[in-house]
N, C-alpha and C positions, 0 to 999 in steps of 0.2 A: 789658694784653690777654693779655701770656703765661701770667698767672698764671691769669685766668678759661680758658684754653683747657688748661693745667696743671690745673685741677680739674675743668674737665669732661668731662679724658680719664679720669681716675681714675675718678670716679664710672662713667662706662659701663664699665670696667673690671672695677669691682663690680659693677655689676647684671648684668653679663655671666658674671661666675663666679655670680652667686645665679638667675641664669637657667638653670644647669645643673641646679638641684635637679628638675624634672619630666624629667631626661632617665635620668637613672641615672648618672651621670658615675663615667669610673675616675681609679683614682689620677692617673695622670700629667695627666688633662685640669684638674684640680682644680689642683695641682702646677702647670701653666704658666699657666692664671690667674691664679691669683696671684699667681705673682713677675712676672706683667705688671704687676698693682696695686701690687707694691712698687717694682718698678723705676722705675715712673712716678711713685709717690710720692717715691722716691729725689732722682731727675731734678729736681722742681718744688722740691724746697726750701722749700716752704711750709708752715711750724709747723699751719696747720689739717689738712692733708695730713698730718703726723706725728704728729697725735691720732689724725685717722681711723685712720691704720693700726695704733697702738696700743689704740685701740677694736676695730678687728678683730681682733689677736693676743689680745686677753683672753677676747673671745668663741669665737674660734676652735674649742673642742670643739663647743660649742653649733650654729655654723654647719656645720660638716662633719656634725652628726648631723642636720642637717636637708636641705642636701644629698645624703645620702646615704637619709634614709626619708623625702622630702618631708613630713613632722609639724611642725606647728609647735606653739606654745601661744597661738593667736591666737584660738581659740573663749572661751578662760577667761578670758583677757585681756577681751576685749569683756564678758562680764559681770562679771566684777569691776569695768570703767566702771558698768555701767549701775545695779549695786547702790549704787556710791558718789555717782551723781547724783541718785538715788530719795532715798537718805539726803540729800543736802544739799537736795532738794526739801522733803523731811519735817523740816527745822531748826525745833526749839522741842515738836514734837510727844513725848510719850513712851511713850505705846502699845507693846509691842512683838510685839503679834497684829498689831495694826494696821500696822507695819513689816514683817514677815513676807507679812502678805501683799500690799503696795503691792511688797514686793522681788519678788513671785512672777509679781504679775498684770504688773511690768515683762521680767520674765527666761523666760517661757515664752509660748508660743504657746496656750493656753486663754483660753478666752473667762472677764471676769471671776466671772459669774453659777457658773462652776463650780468655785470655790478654796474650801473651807472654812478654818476660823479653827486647825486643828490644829496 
């Protein structure tokens, strides 16, 4: 039980420093979030706990740039899914009008009737 209540101090720990990112967060608030996450990761002695926080030191620029300009790359991410499910939908076809625009009429908001084959 200490180890589930060990991981699920961590985890709000995290969400709780990535919950700063709509506030404008300064240094020092940033700064003691996280050696809350580490300390608690410290604490638990839990090898999954020592990835996570190894996963967060590697990302670490990335998360602070996005803490700091709430950006993320979660628009491009989602169509790069939806491109690659069109594509495994369209498996055996070889067209590539015809994929062009099955990727368009998936990735845009136009109605199909108005995508020419360009």
């Amino acid at each position: 039980m200490a180890n589930r209540t060990a991981a699920w101090n961590a985890k709000e720990d995290l969400l709780d420093l990535l919950a700063t990112a709509r506030t404008r967060p300064d240094r020092e608030q940033v700064r003691d979030l996280l050696y809350r996450f580490y300390r608690r990761r410290a604490d638990a002695g839990l090898p999954e706990l020592q990835r996570l926080a190894t996963t967060v030191e590697t990302w670490w620029p990335e998360i602070l740039a996005f803490l700091h300009t709430g950006i993320t790359n979660a628009g491009s991410e989602g169509t790069n899914r939806v491109i690659k499910i069109v594509a495994r939908d369209a498996y055996g076809f070889r067209d590539p009008v015809n994929q062009r625009l099955r990727t368009r009429c998936a990735t845009t908001r136009r109605a199909r009737g108005h995508l020419d084959a360009r």
